[in-house]
C-alpha positions as CSV (number, residue, x, y, z in Angstrom):
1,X,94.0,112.1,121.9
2,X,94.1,109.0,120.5
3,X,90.7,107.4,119.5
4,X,90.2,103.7,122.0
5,X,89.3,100.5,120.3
6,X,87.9,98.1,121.3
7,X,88.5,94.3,119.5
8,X,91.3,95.8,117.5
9,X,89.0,97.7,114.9
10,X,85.6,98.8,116.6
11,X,86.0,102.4,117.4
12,X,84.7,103.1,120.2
13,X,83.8,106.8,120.3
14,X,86.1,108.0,123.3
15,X,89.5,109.1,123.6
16,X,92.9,109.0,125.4
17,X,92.9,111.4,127.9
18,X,96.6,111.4,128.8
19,X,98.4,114.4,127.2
20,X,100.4,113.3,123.7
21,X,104.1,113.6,125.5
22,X,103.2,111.6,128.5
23,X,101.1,109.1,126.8
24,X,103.4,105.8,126.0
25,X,100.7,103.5,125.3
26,X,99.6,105.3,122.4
27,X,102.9,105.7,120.6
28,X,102.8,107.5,117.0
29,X,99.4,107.0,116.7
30,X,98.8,110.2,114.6
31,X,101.2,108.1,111.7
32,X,99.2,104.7,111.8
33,X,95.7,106.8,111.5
34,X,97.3,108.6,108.8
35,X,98.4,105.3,107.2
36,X,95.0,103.9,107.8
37,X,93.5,106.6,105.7
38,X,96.4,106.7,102.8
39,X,95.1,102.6,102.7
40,X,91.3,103.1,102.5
41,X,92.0,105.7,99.7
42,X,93.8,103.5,97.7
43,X,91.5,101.0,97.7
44,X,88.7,103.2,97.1
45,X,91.2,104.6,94.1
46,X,91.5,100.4,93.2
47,X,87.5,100.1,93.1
48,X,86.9,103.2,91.2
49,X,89.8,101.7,88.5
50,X,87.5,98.4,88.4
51,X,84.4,100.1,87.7
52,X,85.8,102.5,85.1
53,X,87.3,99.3,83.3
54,X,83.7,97.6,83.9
55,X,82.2,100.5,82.2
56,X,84.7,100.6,79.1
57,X,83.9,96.7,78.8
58,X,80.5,97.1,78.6
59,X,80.1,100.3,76.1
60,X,82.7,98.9,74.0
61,X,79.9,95.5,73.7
62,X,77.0,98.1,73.4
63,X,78.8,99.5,70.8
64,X,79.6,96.0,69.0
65,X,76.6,94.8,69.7
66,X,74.4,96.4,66.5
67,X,77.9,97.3,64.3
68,X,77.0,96.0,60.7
69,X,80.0,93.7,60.5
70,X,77.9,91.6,63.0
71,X,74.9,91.5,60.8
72,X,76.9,90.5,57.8
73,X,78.8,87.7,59.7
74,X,76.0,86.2,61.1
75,X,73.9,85.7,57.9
76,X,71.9,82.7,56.9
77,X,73.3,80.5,54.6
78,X,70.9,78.8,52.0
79,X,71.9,74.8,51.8
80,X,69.2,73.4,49.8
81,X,68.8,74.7,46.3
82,X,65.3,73.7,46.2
83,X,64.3,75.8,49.2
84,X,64.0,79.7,48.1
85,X,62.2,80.8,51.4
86,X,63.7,80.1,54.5
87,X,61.0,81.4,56.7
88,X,59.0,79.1,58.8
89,X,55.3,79.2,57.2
90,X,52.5,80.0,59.2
């Protein structure tokens, strides 16, 4: 039978009794559970999309991160002539 709710979406673990043929208050409801679960999958599909796409983001900047195109653009740049040593002395 068809699962009873209670507040629309709390399940609330019993059952229509009535036999399927006879039962007019629980119209199709084998159709709209079905659709209920075809919905939860495709979220779940959506999320699993996001999260792959999260990953590929990431490892793509892990993989940027230490490339040695980085290291040569971000080199320091000598202004002063006069100053050959451009670490800080201790």
């Amino acid at each position: 039978g068809c699962p009873l709710v209670r507040d629309v979406f709390e399940l609330t673990g019993d059952f229509c009794r009535v036999p399927k043929r006879k039962c007019h208050r629980h119209y199709c409801w084998e159709k709209l559970r079905r659709a209920e679960v075809d919905l939860e999958r495709v979220r779940v599909w959506y999320k699993l999309d996001e999260l792959f796409e999260q990953e590929r983001n990431v490892r793509a900047a892990m993989t940027n991160r230490a490339g040695l195109l980085a290291l040569m653009l971000h080199q320091t740049i000598q202004h002063d002539p006069l100053t050959t040593d451009l670490r800080s002395e201790r």
